[in-house]
N, C-alpha and C positions, 0 to 999 in steps of 0.2 A: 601369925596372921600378918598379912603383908596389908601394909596402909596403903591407898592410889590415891594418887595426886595429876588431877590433870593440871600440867607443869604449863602454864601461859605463855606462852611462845615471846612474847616483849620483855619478860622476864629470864627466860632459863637465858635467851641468848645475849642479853645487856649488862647483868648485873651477876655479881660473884652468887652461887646458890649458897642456902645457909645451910647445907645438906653434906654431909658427908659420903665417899662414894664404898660400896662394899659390892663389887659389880658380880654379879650373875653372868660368867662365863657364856658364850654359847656352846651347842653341846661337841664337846671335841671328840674328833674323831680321827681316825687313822686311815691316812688317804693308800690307794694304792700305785704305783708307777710312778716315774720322775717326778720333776717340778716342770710346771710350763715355761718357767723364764726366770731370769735371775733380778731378784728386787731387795729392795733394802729395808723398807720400815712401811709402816701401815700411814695410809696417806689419808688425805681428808681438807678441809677448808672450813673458815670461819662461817655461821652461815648467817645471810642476812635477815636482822632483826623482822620477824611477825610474819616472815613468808611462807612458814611451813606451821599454821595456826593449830595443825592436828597430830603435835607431835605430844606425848604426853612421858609420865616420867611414873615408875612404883617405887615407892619411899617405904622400908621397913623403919618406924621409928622416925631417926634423924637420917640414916644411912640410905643414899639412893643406889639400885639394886638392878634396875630393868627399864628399855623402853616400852612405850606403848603409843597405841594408835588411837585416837577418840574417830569413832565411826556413828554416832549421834550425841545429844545432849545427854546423856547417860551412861553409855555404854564405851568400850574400850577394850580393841584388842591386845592379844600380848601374846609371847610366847608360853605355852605350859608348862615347861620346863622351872621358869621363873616362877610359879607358885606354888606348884606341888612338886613331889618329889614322882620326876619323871621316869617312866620306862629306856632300858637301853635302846629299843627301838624308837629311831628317828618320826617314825610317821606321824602324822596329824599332830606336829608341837603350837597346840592353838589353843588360848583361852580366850572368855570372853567375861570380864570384870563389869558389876555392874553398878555405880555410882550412889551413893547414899544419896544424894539431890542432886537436883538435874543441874547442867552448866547453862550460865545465862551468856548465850552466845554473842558476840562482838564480831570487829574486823581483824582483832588480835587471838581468837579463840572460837573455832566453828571444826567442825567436822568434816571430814574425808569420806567419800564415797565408795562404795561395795564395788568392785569392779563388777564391769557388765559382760565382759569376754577374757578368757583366758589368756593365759601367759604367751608369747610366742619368743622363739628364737629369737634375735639381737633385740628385743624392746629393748629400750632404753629406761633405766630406771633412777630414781632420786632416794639414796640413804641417807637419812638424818639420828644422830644419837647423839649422847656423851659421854660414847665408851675410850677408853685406853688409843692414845694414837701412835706409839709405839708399845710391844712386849715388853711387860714389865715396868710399865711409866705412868704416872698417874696421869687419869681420863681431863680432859680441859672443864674448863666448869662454866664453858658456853659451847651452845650446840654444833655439832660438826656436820657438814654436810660432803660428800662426795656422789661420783656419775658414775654409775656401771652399764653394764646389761645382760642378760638373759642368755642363756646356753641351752645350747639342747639337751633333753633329758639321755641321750645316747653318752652325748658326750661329758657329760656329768657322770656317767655310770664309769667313766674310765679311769676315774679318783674312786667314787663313790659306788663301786657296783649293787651294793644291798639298796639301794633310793628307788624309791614308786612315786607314781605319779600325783601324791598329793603335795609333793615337794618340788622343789626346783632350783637349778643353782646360776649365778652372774659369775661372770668373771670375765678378764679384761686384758687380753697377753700383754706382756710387759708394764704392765700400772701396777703402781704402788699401794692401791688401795684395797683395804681390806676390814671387813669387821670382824669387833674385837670382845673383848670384856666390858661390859657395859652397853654394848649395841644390843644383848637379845633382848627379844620382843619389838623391838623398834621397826618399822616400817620402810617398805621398798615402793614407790610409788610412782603411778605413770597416768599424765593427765588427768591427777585429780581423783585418782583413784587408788585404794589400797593395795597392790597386787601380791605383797609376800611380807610373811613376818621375818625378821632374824630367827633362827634358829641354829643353825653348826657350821663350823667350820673346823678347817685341818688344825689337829695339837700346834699350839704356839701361835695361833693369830696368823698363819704363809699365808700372803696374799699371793704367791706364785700357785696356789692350788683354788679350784671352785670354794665357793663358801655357797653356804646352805638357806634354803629360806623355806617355809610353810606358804604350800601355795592357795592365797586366800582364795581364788573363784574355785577351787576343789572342795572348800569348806564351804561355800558362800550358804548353801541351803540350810546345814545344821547353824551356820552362824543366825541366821534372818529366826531357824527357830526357836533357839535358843532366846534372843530377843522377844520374840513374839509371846514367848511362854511367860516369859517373865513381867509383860506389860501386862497378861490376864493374869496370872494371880495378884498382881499389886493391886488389880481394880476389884480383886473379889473375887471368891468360889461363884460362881451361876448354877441354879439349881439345873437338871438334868431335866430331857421334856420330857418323860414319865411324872416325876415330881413336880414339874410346873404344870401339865395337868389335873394331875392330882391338888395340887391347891386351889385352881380353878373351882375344879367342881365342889371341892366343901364349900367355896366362898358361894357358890353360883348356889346349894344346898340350904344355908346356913341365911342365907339373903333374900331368897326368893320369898320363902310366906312374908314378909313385910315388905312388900312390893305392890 
């Protein structure tokens, strides 16, 4: 059973976590055709304390495992891969986790929004995690953020020919950056909106090949009802309007001679 922690953003990035890291790879995959560009190590930057308040973190135990996205006071996306034991097909790597009590939201901790429009070519996107910043080197223990963006689903298929269109990939000729062990599930985000979970990237962390993400406006609907389903059972079964008629009329039965 994987424990979730939505990780406080004035926290994960200030202070050492008291969390040990056992990262949740993303899911590696075996690119086809060259490399784009010749790069050295997987890149990234310190990120600034409380500015990405919807980053969240899944903690097995002590051991941190996975990012995650808080997309309301309860709820929190992630990759699937990270919870269950995922299928070799890539498609739809999306969970949605939902909180034993709601988050009491701040300026340091609030929620990112559903995107409203779909991915397009070069968007510009914002990763944040605290996965591994080189192969092989243990992940930092405050949050990392680097700058991609968005490729065509064409040109993704030139690494990655089996990908459909729930998925999508960034990448960045000649940059160094790339995610790693400990980025999946963690979040690709543009103007405040959620637009792709981590989910795969090429064996070994190359950031000279696309890296993968779950493209959330393709899920956006089963996400909204997975949510939704979950707010009506918490408030209660409702009886069905057959049976709420039928109550009706015994009360209305049962009531009426002493009227």
């Amino acid at each position: 059973m994987v424990l979730l922690f939505a990780v406080l953003c004035g926290c994960a990035v200030a202070l050492e976590p008291a969390f040990k890291f056992d990262w949740t790879p993303p899911l590696e995959v075996i690119p086809h055709g060259p490399p784009r560009a010749h790069v050295r190590v997987v890149g990234g930057s310190e990120a600034v304390p409380h500015k990405y308040p919807y980053q969240a973190a899944l903690i097995n135990y002590s051991y941190f495992e996975c990012g995650g996205v808080l997309v309301s006071d309860q709820f929190v996306l992630t990759a699937a891969h990270c919870v269950t034991n995922f299928e070799k097909s890539v498609s739809s790597d999306i969970a949605v986790l939902k909180l034993k009590t709601k988050i009491k939201m701040n300026s340091k901790v609030s929620p990112i929004h559903l995107p409203k429009d779909n991915v397009y070519t070069g968007m510009p996107l914002v990763l944040t995690g605290w996965g591994a910043t080189k192969t092989g080197v243990q992940s930092f223990s405050v949050l990392q953020v680097m700058s991609t963006s968005a490729i065509g689903l064409n040109h993704c298929k030139q690494a990655f020919p089996w990908l459909d269109s729930s998925m999508f990939c960034v990448y960045v000729p000649e940059s160094s950056s790339t995610v790693c062990n400990g980025d999946s599930g963690g979040p690709a985000a543009y103007n405040n909106s959620v637009m792709g979970i981590v989910s795969f990237a090429a064996k070994g962390c190359l950031p000279e090949y696309p890296q993968g993400f779950t493209n959330v406006f393709a899920a956006k609907n089963w996400i909204e009802n997975v949510m939704e389903g979950s707010e009506r059972s918490a408030s209660g079964p409702s009886l069905p309007i057959p049976c709420t008629l039928l109550v009706l009329f015994l009360v209305l039965v049962l009531v009426y001679p002493f009227l």
